[in-house]
N, C-alpha and C positions, 0 to 999 in steps of 0.2 A: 624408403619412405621415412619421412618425419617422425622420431617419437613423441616430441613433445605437441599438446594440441593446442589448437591456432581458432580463433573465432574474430570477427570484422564484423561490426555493425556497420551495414551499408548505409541506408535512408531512410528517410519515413515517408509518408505519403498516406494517402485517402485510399479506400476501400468501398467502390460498391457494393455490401451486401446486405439480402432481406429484404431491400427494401429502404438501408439506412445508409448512410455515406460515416464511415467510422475510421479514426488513423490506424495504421499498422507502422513496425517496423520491419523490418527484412536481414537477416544473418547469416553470413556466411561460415561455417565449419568446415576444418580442415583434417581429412583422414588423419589415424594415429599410428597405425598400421595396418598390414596386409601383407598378403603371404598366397602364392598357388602351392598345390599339392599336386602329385603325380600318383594315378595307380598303378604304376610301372615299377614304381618305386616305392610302396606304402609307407615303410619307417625310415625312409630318409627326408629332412628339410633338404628343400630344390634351394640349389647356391643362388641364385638371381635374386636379390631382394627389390628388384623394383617391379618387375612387370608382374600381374596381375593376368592370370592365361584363365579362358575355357578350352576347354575341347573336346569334342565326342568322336571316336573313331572308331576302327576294328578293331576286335579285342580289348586289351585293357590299353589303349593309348589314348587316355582320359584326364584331362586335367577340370579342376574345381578350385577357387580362390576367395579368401576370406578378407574382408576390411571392413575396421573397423574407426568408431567417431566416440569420441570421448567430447558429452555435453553437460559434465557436472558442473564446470568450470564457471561453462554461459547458466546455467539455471542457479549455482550459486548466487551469481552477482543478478539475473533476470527473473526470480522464482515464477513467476506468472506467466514467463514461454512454458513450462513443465504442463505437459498437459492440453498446453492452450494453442498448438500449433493451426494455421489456419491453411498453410500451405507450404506443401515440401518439393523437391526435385533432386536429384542426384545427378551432378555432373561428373563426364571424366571424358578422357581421352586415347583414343587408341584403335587397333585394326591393324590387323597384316596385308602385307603386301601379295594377294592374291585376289582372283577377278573374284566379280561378286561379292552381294552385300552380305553380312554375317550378321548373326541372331545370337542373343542370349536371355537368359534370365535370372531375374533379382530374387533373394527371397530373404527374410529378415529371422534372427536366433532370438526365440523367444526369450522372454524374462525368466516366466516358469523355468528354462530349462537349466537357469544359474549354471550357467557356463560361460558366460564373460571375461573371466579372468584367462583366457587364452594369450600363449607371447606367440609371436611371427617366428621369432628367433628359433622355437622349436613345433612348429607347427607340421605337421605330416598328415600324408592322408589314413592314414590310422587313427590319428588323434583331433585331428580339425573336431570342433563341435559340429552336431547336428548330423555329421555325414553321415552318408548310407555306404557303407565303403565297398560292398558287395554291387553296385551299380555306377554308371559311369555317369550321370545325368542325375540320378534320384538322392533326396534328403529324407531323413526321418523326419513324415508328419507331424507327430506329436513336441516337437521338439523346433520346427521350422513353420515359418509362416512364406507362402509363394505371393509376392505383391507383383511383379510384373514382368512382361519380356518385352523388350527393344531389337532392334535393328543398325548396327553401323554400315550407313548403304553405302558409303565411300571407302574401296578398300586400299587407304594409302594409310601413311602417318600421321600420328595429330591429330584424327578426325573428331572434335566432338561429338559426344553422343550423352544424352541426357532423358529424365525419367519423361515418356511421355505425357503429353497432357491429360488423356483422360485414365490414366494409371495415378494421377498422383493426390487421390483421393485415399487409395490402399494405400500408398506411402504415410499420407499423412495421418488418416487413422492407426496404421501400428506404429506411427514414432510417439502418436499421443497416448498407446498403452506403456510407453516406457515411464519406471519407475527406478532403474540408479544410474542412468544417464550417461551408460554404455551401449552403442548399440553395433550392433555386426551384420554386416551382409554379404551374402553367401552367393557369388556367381558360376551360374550351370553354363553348360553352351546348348543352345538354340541349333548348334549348325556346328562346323570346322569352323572355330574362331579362337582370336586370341586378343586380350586385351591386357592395356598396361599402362601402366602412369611413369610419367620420364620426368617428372620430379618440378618442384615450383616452374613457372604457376600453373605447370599442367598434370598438375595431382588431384584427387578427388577431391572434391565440393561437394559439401550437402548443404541446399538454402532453404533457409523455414523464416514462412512469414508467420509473424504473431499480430495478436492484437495490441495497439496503445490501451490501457484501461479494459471495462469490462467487457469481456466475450461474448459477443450477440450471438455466437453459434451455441452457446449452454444454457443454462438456468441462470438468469442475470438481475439487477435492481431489484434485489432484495431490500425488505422492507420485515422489522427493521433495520437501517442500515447496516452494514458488518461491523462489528467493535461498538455499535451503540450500548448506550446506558435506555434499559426500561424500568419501567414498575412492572412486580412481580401480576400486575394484573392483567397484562397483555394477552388478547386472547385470540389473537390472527396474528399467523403468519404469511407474507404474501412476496410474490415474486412475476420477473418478466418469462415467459417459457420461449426457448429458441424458437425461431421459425422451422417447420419441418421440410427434410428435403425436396420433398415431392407436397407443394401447397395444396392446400387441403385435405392432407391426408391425415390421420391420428397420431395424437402426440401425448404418452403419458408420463405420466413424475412416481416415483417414491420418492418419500419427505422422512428423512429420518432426525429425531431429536435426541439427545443427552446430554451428558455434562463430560463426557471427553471425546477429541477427536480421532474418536474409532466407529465405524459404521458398526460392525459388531457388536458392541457396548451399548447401543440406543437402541432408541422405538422404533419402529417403521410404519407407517400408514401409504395403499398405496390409493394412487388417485385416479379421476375417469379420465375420459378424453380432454386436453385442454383447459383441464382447471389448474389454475395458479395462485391457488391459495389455500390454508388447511387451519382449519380452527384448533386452539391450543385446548385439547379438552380430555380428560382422563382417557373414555373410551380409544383418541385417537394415540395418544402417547403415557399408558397407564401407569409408568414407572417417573414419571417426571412432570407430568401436571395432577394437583394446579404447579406451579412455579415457587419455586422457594427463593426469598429474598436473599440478598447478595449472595450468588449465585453465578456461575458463567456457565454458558450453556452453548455447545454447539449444534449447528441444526447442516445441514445439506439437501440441494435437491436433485436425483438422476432423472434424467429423464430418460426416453425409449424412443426413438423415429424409423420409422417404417424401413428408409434406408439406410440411415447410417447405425440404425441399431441402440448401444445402449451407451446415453453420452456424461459420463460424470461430471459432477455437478461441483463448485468452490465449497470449503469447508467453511461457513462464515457461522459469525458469532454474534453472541450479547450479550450484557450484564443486567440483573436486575438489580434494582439500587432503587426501594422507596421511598430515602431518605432528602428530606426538604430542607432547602437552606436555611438557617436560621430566619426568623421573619419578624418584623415590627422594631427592626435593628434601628437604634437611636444614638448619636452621638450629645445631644439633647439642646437644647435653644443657647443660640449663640450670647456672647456675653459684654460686657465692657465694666472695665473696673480702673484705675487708677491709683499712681505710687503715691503711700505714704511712709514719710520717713523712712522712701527709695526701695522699699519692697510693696509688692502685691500677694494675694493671695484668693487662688480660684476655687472651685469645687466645680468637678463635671461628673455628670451622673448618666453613664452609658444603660440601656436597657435593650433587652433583646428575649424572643418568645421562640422556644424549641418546638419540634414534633416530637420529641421521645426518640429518634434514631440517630447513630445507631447507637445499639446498647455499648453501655450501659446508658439509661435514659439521663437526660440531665444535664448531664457534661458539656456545659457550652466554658469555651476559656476566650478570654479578653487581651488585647492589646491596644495602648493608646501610643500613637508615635506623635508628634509635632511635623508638620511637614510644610510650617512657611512662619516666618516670623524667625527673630533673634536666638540664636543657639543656646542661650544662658539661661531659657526655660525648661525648670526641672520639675519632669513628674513623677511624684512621691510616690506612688501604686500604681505602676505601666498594667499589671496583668489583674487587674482586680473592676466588675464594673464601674463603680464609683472612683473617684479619685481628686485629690488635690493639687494644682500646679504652681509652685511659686515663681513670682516672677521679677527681675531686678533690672529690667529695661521697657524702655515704652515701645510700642511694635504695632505691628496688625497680624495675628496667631492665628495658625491654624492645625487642628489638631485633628486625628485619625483615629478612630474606635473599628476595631476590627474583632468581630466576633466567629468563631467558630464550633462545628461541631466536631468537628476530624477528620470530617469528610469534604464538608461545603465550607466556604468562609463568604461574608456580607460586610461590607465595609459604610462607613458612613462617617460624616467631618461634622467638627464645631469650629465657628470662628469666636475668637477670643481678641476684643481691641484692650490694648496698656497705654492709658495716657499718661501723661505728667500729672494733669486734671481731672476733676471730672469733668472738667467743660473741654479739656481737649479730647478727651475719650469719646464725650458726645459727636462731637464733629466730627470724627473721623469714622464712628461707630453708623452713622447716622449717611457720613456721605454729605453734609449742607454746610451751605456759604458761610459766614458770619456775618450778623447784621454791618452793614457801612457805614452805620455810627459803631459801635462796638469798637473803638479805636484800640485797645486793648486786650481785646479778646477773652476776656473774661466773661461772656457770656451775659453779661447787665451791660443796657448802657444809659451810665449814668453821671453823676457832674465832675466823675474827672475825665469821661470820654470828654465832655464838654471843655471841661477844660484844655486837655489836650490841644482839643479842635481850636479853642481860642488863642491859646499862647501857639500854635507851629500858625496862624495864621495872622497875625496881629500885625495891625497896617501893612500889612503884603500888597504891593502897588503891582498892578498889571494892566496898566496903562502906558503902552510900551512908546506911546506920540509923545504925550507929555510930561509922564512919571510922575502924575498924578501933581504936578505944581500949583 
């Protein structure tokens, strides 16, 4: 078998459940190793490294086989499959060639029993995890979890044989107590059988579908959202509770809060049937409310269903943050001036009103940029509210006061026209025509528009028949 592991993200697709039509994806994992054991043989590894045996017979001619899936890899790069499996199945293939269908059973090495780090290369039946080595069929309980027994009813080669359907609800719940993304399973025989994987693409498969987004089978749409910013005055927390297996039957939560994500470390408050929501109140979590400002807080909710038992919950978070963006932020009434003796000169007077957060109170800092108009405008005190801008070209300016506290920033503009004039300044400042006598554009019209008007029009014949003869 393969050492190294192998994941394929198949499809995605829709999900009917609860009640809710939601995407899933679907992934394929590929075994990492495996190894049978012989009690014939106790501290010898069996030379065969491909097949995979059960066998229960007279005396000790007893074979037991370990494979193992390695899913750090997919939950590195998927964090949200961990946990969140909605459906599993174990493929593989294999069967001897003798009459009749053969039977076996699955059963999964607990977490608890941190024995994971098993190689195939030296695996014996002595040493296998979990084993019961004194019996030909049994595991140590405390140490093994039994999820199901199958049947390969075709006894040739090749034959597919995968977890049944109404078994792969135990599959799926003990893949979602794994926690370092090793997991092992341990096949007994049911009967005289022998199974075995003959190598790509007829090696084990384990396929877990997961959810796209958030999990309708847990504690979901939380409120406030995950990673939100509150004010420390928040004083509900509220969420969606899974649907329970068996509809209408009792569904409850513990609600734990604190400020790191360790269940151990916080509060706990537990709740009645079907409430999804817990008031933020000393009594309920007396080491952590009321809320203390900037602050990050983790809260979780488990929940409890009748059949599935007890369903853990997303570690989701929030920050409190009372602090208000700066307010009453002015870049201050727009302006118009013009060159004298080919220089200008402005004065813009930014203003802005804090809350006092956060500390130290006070500390709002200022930035004025230019963000339209000729590049030759220089402003003498960029980080200061007030300021001066000289200017040595005529434009249409616009300029940027940007205030902050350290936290929040409030931006707001002044426009600033430079004319040659004042009467260009006006017009452009203004947006308006100029009168159609105004020949000059100085802003009077007076006897030398007139004049104008007289000499460019003086006996001008447009009498285009006669030429005015």
């Amino acid at each position: 078998m393969k050492k190294a592991s192998f994941f394929r993200i198949m499809l995605f697709l829709t999900l009917a459940l609860a009640g809710s039509v939601w995407a899933v994806g679907i992934v394929e994992v590929r075994g990492v190793q495996g190894k049978a054991t012989d009690w014939r043989t106790p501290d010898t590894v069996m030379g065969n490294t491909t097949q995979l045996m059960t066998r229960s017979a007279s005396g000790n001619d007893c074979k037991k086989s370990w494979l193992q899936f390695d899913l750090t890899e997919l939950y590195a790069q998927n964090p949200s499959i961990q946990g969140n499996i909605l459906d599993a199945k174990l493929t593989f293939y294999g069967a001897k060639s003798e009459t009749g269908s053969k039977s076996y059973v699955v059963s999964g090495l607990n977490d608890s029993a941190n024995l994971e780090n098993w190689v195939a290369s030296q695996l014996t039946w002595n040493n296998a995890p979990g084993n019961d080595i004194n019996h030909g069929t049994a595991l140590i309980p405390s140490l093994t979890t039994n999820l199901y027994s199958a049947t390969i009813p075709v006894p040739v080669l090749n034959v597919m044989s995968e977890t049944p359907e109404g078994s792969r609800a135990a599959l799926t719940n003990f893949l979602n107590t794994d926690t370092d993304g090793k997991i092992t399973f341990i096949f007994t025989a049911g009967s005289t059988t022998y199974l075995w994987n003959v190598g790509q693409p007829l090696e084990p498969i384990l396929t877990l579908t997961y959810p796209l987004g958030q999990n309708l089978l847990k504690a979901h749409a939380p409120v406030p959202a995950d990673d939100a910013d509150v004010e420390s005055s928040l004083s509900v927390l509220s969420w969606t509770n899974p649907e329970p297996n068996v509809p209408g039957q009792p569904i409850y939560c513990d609600v734990y809060l604190g400020t790191e994500p360790n269940r151990l470390l916080m509060d706990k408050v537990t709740l009645g049937n079907n409430i999804s929501s817990v008031a933020l109140t000393a009594a309920n979590f007396p080491r952590f409310v009321p809320l203390t400002n900037f602050t990050r807080y983790y809260w979780v909710v488990d929940c409890y269903d009748q059949t599935k038992g007890k369903i853990d919950g997303e570690m989701w978070t929030f920050y409190t943050n009372d602090n208000q963006p700066p307010y009453n932020v002015s870049a201050g009434a727009d302006q118009a001036t013009w060159l004298v003796n080919g220089t200008a000169l402005v004065t813009l007077t930014g203003t802005a009103q804090d809350d006092g957060l956060p500390i130290p109170p006070g500390q709002l800092s200022y930035l004025w940029e230019r963000t339209a108009g000729p590049t030759t405008a220089v402003i003498n005190s960029p980080n200061t509210a007030g300021t001066t801008v000289s200017f040595t070209e005529t434009g249409d300016y616009t300029f940027r006061l940007t205030v902050s506290d350290s936290l929040e920033t409030v931006t707001d503009t002044v426009r600033v026209v430079v004319g040659a004039t004042s009467c260009a300044a006006s017009h452009v400042f203004y947006n308006q025509p100029y009168n159609a006598a105004d020949v000059n554009q100085d802003c009077i019209v007076d006897l030398t528009d007139l004049q104008t008007l007289i000499v460019n029009n003086w006996l001008v014949c447009d009498n285009t028949l006669e030429a005015c003869n």
